[in-house]
RONU-750094 format. One line per 8 residues: their letters; for each residue z, y, x of N, C-alpha, C. Coordinates in steps of 0.1 Angstrom, whole numbers, plus 5000, padded with zeros to 4 digits. Each point is the difference from the previous one (the first is absolute). Layout:
A	Z/Y/X/Z/Y/X/Z/Y/X  ... .
END
This chain:
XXXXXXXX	4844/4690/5182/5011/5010/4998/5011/4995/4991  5011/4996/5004/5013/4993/4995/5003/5014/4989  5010/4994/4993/5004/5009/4985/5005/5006/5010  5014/4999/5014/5008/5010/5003/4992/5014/5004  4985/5001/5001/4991/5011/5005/5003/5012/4989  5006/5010/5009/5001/5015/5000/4989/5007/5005  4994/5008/4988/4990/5011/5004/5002/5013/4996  5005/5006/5010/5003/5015/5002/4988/5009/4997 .
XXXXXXXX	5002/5009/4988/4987/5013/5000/5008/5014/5001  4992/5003/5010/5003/5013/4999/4992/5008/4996  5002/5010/4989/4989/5006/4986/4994/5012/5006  4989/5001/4996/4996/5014/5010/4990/5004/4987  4989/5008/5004/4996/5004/4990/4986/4995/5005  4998/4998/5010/4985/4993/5006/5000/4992/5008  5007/4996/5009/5005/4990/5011/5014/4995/4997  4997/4988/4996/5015/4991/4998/5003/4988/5016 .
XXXXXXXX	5014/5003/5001/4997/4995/5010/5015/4985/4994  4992/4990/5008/5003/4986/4995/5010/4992/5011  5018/4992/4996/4997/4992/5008/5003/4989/4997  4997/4987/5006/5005/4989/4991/5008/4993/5009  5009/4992/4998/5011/4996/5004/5002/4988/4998  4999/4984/5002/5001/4985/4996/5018/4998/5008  5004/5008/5006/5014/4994/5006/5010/5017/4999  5015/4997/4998/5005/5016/5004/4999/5001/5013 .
XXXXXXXX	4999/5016/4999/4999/5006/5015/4987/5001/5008  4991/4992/4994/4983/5000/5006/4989/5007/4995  4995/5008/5000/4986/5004/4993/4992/4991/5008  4992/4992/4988/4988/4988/5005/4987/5009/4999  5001/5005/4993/4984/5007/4999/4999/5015/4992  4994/5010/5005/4993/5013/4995/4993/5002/4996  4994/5011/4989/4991/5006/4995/5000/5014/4997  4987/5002/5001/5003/5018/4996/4989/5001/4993 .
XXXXXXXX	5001/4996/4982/4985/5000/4995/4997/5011/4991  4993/5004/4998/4997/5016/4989/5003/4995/4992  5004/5012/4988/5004/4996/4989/4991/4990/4989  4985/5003/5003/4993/4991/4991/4999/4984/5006  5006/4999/5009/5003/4987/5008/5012/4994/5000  5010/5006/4992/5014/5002/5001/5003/4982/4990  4993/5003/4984/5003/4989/4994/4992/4984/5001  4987/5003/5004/4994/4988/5003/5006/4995/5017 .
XXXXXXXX	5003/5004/5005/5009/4994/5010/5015/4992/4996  5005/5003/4991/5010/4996/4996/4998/4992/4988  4985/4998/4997/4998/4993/4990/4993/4988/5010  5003/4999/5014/4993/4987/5008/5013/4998/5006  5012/4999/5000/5011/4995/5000/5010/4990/4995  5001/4992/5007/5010/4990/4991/5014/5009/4994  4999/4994/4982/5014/5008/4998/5011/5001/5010  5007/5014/4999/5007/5002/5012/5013/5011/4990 .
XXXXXXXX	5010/5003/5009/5006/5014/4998/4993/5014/5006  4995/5011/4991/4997/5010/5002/5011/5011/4997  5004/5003/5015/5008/5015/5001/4993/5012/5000  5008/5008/4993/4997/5015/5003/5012/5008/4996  4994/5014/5004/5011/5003/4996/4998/5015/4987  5008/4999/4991/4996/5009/4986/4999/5014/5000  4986/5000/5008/4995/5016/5001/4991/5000/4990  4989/5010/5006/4992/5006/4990/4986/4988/4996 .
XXXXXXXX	4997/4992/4988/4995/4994/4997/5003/4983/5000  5010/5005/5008/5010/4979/5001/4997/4997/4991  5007/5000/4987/4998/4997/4989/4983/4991/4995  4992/5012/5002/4987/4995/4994/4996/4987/5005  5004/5001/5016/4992/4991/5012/5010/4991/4993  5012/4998/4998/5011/4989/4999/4991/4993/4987  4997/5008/4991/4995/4994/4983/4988/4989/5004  4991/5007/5011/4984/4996/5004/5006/4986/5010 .
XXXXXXXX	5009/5002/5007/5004/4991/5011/5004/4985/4991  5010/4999/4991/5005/4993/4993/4990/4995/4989  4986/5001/5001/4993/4994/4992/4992/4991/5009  5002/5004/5011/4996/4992/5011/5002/4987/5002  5016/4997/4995/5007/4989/5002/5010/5002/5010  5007/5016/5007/5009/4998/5008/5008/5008/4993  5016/4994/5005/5010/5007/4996/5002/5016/5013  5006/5007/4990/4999/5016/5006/5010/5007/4999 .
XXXXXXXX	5007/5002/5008/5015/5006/5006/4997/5015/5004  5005/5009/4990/4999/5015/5006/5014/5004/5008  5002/5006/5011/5014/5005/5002/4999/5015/5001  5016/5002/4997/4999/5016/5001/4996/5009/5009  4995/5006/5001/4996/5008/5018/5012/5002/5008  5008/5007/4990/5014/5005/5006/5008/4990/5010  4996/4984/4994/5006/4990/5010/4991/4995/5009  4985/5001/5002/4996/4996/5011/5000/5007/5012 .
XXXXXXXX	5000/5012/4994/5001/5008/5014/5008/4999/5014  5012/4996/4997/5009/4991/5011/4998/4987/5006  4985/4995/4993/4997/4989/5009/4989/5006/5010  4996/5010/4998/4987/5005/5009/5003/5008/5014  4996/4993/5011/5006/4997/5014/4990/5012/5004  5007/5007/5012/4989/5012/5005/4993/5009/4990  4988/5001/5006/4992/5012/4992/4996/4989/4990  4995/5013/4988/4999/4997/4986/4985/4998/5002 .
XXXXXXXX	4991/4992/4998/4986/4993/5002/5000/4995/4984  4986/4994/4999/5002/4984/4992/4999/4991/5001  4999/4996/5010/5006/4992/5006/5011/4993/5000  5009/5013/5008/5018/4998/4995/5005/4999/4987  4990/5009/4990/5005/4999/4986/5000/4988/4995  4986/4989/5006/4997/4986/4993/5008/4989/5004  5009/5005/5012/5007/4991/5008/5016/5001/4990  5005/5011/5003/5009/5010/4993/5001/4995/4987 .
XXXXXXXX	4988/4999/4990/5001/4994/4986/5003/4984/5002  5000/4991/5009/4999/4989/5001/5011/4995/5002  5011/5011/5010/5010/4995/5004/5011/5007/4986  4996/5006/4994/5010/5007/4990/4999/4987/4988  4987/4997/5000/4998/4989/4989/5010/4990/5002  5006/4995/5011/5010/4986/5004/5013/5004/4996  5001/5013/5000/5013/5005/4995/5004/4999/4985  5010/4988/4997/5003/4999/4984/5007/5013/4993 .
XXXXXXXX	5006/5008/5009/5008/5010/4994/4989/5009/4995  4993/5002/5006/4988/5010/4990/4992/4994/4989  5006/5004/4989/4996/4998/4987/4983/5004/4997  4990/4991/4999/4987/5008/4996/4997/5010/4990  4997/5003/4998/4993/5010/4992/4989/4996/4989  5002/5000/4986/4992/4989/4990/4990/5010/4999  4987/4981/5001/4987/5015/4992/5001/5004/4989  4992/5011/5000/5001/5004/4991/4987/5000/4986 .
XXXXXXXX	5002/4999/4989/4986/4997/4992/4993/5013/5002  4985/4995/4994/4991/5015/4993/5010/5010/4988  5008/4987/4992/5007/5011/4989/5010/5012/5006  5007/4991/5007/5008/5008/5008/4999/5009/5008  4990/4998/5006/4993/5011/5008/4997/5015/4988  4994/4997/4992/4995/5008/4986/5017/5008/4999  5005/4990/4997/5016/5011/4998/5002/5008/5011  5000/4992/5016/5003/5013/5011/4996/5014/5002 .
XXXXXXXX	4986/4999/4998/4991/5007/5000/5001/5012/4990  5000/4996/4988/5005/5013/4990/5010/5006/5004  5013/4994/5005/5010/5003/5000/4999/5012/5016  4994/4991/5009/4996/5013/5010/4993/5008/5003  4989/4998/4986/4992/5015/4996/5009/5010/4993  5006/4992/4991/5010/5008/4993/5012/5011/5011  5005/4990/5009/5008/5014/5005/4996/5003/5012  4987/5001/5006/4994/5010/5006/4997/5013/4990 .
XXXXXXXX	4995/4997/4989/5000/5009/4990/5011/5009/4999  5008/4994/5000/5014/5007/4998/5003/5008/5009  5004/4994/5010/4997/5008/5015/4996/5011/4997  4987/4999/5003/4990/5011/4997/5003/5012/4988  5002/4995/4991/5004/5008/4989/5011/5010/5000  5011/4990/5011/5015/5007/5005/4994/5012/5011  4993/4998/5007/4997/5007/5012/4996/5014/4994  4989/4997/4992/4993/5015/4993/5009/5004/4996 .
XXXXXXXX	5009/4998/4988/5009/5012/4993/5010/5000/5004  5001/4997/5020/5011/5008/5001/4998/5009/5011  4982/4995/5003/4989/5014/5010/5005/5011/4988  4995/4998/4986/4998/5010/4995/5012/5009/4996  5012/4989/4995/5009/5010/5000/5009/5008/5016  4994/4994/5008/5006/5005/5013/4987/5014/5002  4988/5001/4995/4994/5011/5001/5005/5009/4995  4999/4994/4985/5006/5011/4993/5016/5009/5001 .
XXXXXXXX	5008/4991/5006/5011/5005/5004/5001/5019/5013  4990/4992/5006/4995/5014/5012/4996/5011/4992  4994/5000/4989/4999/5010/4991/5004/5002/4989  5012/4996/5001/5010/5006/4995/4999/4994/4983  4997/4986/5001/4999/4998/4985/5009/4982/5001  5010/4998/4994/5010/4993/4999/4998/4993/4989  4996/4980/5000/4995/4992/4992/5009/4993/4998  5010/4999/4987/5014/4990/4999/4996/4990/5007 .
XXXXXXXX	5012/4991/4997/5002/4984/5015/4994/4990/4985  4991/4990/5001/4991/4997/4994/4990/4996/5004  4990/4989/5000/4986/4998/5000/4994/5005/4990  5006/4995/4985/4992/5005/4990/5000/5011/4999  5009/5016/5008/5001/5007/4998/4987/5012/5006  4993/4993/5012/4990/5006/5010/4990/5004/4994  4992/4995/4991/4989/4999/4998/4997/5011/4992  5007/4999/4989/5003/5010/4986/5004/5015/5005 .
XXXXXXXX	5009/4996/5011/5003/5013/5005/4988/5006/5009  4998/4996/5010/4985/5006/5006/4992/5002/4991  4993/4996/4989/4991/5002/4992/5008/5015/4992  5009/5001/4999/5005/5012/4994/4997/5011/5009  5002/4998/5012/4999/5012/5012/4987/5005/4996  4990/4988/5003/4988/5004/5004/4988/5005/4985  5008/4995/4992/4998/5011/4984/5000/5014/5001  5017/5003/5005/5004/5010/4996/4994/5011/5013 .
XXXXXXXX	4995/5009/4994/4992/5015/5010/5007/5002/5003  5018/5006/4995/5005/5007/5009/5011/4996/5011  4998/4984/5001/5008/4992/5010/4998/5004/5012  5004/4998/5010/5002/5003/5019/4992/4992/5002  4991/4989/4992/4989/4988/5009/4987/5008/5003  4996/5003/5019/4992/5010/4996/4987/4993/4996  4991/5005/5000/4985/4992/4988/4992/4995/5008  5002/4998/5017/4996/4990/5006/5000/4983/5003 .
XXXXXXXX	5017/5003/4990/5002/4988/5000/5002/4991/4986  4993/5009/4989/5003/4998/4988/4991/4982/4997  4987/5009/5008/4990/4980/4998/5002/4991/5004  5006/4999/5017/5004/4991/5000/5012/4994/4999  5012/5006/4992/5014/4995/4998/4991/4994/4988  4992/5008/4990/4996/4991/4990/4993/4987/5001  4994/4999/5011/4999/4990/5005/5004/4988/5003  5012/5007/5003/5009/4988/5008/5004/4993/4992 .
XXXXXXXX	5006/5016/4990/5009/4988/4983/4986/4990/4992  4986/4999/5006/4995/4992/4988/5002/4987/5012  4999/5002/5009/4999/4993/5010/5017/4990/5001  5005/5002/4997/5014/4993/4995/5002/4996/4986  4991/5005/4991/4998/4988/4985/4991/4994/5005  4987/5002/5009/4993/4988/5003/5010/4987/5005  5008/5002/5006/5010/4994/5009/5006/4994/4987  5004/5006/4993/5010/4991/4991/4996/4993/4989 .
XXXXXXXX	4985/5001/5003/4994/4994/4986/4995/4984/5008  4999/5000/5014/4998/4991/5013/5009/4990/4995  5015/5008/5002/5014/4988/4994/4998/4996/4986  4995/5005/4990/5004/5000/4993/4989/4984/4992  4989/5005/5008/4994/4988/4999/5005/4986/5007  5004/5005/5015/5008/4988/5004/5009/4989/4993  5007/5012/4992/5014/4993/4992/4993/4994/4991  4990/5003/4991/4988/4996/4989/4999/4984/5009 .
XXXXXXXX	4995/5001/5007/4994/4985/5005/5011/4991/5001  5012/5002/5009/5012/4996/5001/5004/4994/4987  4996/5006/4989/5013/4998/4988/4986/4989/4994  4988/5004/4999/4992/4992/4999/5001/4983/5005  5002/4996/5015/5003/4991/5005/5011/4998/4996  5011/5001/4994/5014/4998/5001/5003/4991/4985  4987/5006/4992/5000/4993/4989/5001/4979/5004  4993/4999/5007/4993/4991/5006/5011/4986/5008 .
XXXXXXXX	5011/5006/5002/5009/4997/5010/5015/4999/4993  5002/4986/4995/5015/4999/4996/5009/5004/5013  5000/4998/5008/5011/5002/5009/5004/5019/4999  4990/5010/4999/5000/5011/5002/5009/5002/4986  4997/4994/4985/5005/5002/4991/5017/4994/5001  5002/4993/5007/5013/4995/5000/5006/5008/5007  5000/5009/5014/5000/5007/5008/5005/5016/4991  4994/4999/4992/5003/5018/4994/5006/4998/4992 .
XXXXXXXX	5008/4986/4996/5012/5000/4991/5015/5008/5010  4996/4998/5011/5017/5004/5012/4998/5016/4995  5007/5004/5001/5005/5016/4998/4997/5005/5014  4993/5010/5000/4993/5005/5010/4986/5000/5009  4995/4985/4994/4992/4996/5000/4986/4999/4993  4990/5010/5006/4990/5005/4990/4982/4997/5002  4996/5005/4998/4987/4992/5004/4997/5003/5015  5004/5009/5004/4993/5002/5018/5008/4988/5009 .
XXXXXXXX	5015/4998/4995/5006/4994/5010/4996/4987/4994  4994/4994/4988/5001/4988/4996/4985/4997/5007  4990/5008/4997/4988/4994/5003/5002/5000/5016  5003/5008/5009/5004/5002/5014/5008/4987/5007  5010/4996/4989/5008/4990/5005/4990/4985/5005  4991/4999/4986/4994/4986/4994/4984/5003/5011  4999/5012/5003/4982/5003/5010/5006/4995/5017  5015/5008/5001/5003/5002/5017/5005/4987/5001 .
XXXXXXXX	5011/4995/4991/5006/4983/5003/4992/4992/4997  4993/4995/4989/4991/4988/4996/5011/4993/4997  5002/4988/5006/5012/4990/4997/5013/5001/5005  5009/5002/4988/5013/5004/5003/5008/4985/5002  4993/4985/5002/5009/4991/5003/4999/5001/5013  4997/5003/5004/5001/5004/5017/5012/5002/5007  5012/5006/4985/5010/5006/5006/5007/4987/4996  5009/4997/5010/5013/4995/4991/5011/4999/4991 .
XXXXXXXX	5001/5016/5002/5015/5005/4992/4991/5015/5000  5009/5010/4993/5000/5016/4993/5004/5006/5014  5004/4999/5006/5007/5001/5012/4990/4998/5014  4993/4993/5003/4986/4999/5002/4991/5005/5000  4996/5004/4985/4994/5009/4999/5003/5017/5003  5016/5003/4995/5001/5014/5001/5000/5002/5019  5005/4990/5009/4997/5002/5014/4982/5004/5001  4995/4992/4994/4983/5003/5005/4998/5013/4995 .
XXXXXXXX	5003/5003/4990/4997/5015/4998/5009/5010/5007  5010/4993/5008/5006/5013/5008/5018/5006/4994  5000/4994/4988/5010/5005/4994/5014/4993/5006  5001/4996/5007/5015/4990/5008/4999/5007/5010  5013/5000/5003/5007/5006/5010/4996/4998/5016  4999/5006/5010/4998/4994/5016/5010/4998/5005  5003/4990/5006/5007/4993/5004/5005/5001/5015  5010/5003/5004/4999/5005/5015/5013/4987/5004 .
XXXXXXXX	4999/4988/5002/5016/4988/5001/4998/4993/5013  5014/5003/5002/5003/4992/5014/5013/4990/5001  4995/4992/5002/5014/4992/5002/5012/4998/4985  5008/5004/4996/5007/5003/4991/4999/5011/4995  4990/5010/5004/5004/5017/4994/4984/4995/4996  5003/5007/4983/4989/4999/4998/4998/5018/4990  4986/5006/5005/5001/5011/4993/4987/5002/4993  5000/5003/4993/4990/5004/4988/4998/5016/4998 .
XXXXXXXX	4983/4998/5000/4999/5020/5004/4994/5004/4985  4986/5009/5003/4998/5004/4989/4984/4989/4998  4996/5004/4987/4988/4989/4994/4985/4999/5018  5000/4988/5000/4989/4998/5008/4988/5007/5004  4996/5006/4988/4986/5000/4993/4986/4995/5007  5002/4989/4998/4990/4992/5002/4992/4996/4991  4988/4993/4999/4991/4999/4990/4995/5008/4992  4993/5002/4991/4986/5011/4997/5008/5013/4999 .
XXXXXXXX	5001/5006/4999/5005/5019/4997/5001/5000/4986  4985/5000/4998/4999/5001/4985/5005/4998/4990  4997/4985/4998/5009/4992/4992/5017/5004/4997  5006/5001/5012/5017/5004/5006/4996/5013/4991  4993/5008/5003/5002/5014/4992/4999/4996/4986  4994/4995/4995/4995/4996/4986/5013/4995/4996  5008/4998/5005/5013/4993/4995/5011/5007/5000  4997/5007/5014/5011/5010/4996/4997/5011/4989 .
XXXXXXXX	4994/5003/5000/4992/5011/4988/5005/4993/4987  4997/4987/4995/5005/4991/4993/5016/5003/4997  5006/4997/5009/5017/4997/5004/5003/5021/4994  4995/5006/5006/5003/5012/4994/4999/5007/4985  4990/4990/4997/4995/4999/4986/5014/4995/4991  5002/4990/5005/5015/4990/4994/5010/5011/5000  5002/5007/5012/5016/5005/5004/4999/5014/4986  4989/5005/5002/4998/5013/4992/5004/4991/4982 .
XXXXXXXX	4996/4994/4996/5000/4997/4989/5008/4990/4994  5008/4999/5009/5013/4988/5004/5010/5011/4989  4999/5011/5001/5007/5014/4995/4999/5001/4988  4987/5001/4998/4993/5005/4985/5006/4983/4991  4995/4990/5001/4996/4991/4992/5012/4990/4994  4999/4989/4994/5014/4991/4997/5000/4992/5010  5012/4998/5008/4999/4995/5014/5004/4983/4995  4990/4995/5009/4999/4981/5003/5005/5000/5014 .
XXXXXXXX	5003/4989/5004/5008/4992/5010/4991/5010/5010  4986/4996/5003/4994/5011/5012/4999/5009/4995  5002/5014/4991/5002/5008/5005/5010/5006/4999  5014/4991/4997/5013/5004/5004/5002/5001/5011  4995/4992/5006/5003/4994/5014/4996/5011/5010  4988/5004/4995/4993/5010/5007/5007/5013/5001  5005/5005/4987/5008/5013/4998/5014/4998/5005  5004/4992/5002/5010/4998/5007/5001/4998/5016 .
XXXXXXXX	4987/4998/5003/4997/5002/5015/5000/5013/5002  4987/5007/4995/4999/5017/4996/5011/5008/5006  5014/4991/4989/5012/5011/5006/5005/4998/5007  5000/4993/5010/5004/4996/5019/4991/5002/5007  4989/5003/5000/4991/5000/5011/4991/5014/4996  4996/5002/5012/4989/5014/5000/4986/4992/4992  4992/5007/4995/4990/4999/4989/4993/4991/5010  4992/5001/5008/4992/4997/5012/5003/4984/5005 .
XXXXXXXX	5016/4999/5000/5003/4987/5001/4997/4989/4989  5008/5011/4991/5001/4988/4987/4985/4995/4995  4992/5008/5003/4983/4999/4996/4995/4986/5006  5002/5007/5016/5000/4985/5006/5004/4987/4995  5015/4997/4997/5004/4993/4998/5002/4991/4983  4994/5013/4990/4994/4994/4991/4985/4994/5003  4990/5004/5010/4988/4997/5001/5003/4984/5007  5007/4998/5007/5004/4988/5007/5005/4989/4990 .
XXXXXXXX	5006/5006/4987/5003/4991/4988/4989/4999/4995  4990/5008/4998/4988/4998/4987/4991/4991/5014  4999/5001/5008/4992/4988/5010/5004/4987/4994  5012/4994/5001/5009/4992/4997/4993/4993/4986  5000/5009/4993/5000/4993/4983/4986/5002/4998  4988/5008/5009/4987/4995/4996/4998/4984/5009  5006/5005/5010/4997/4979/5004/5007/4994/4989  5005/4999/4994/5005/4992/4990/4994/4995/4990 .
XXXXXXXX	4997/5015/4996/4990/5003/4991/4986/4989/4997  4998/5008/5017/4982/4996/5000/4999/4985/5004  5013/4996/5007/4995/4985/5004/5004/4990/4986  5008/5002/4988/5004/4996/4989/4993/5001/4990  4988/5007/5001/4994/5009/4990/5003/5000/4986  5009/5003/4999/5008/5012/4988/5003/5013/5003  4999/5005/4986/5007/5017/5005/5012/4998/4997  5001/5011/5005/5017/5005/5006/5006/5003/4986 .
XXXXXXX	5014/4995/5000/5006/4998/4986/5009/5015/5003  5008/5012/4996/5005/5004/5003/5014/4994/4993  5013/4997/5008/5010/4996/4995/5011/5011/4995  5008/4997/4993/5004/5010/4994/5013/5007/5010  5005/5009/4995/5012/5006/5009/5011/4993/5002  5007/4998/5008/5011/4991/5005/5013/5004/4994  5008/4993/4989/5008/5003/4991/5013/5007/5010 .
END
């Protein structure tokens, strides 16, 4: 088996189906081995490239694969799917992953560590939690609304207030529903004691991690989006420029150019959600306090965006700057110096 050998997996959760490739455009050979057959087969292989593509467990298989002795190319899902001819099989998928592999314009997808994994994980227990948390108090204030009991605009406001209802005897809540609203509200400090431990672990690891500490020098920049940045990216030399990076997270413009006309629409949003939120939340953090504080070059810059643009935009477009200056940041590793205001 020549180094040029491509081995296509397609990841299943019991039947992986295999194919290997010594020339483009050929599958030389197949397999369809169970999962406990999955690594000792690939451990009787001459080192090779192993594709796949970065679903659910890539990662692990990639860590186990690479101890093997073969190099391991994850691709995005989103780009293989346009190599997969006819019906969707695995077949097609292993063929599909083989021919997307030849393609240089698709950027792989880095593995990712155990540590890193550790950061994801918190962070998407943590906002399912949230979720969840959002969902209840606004069942409950939407119940309570039907009868006729009105909870100010507030999260922190739900809780204290139902608990008042369901105190007071001579409120409209009738007494069928007194247990379980009480319920509900312990059932939402369960929830928040969930986060609350999450952030505990989070800030725990973060001790740990110069990059995360250089990271929450930028204004706006706090522990969710720092540890999030350093769990979801891993290695930020990956990018070449700040600009690079803010396209991967979505924050650049889409591009619609032909010939001489070239037009520029609204942000792409491509690349993780999260993160992009985490920054604009960030970026709004700046604009709000850009107001209150003694303004530096960013956040002159920023309040002076503020007052040309609708809030929404300018968020964006500070979030697209603080992308900018954490690649800076994190590939230089120093923190962020704030410069003073522009005479």
């Amino acid at each position: 088996m020549s180094n040029d050998t491509r081995i296509a997996v397609d990841v299943a959760k019991a039947v992986f189906e295999i194919a290997i490739s010594d020339r483009e455009g050929r599958v030389s050979r197949r397999e369809r081995p169970k999962r406990h057959q999955f690594l000792p087969f690939l451990a009787q292989q001459p080192p090779a490239t192993v594709v796949m593509e970065a679903c659910g467990s890539a990662h692990y298989w990639a860590r186990e694969i690479q101890k093997l002795g073969h190099q391991v190319v994850l691709l995005p899902p989103h780009h293989v799917r346009p190599y997969i001819r006819r019906n969707k099989t695995d077949r097609t998928d292993a063929k599909g992953i083989l021919e997307a592999s030849r393609n240089d314009d698709i950027r792989p997808v880095p593995v990712k560590t155990v540590n890193q994994q550790v950061l994801t994980s918190l962070h998407r227990l943590r906002a399912g939690w949230m979720l969840e948390r959002t969902a209840r108090l606004n069942t409950l204030r939407g119940l309570l609304r039907e009868l006729g009991v009105f909870i100010p605009v507030g999260s922190r406001e739900v809780v204290p207030a139902v608990w008042a209802v369901i105190e007071d005897a001579d409120s409209n809540l009738p007494d069928a529903l007194r247990t379980i609203f009480a319920e509900a509200c312990r059932e939402i400090r369960e929830i928040e004691a969930r986060v609350r431990l999450a952030e505990q672990q989070l800030a725990s690891i973060a001790e740990q991690l110069p990059a995360v500490e250089h990271l929450q020098t930028i204004p706006g920049v706090g522990l969710l989006t720092s540890t999030a940045l350093v769990g979801f990216i891993g290695d930020i030399q990956r990018f070449p420029s700040g600009r690079h990076f803010a396209s991967y997270l979505g924050l650049t413009p889409r591009e619609y150019s032909s010939g001489l006309k070239r037009n520029l629409g609204r942000i792409s949003k491509r690349g993780d959600g999260y993160l992009r939120t985490l920054l604009i939340h960030g970026a709004r953090s700046v604009l709000v306090h850009a107001r209150k504080q003694q303004p530096d070059r960013l956040r002159e810059w920023a309040n002076q965006l503020a007052k040309t643009h609708v809030h929404n935009k300018a968020a964006v477009a500070v979030a697209n700057k603080l992308a900018r200056i954490v690649w800076a940041v994190w590939k230089h590793e120093r923190p962020f110096a704030l410069m003073a205001r522009a005479a």
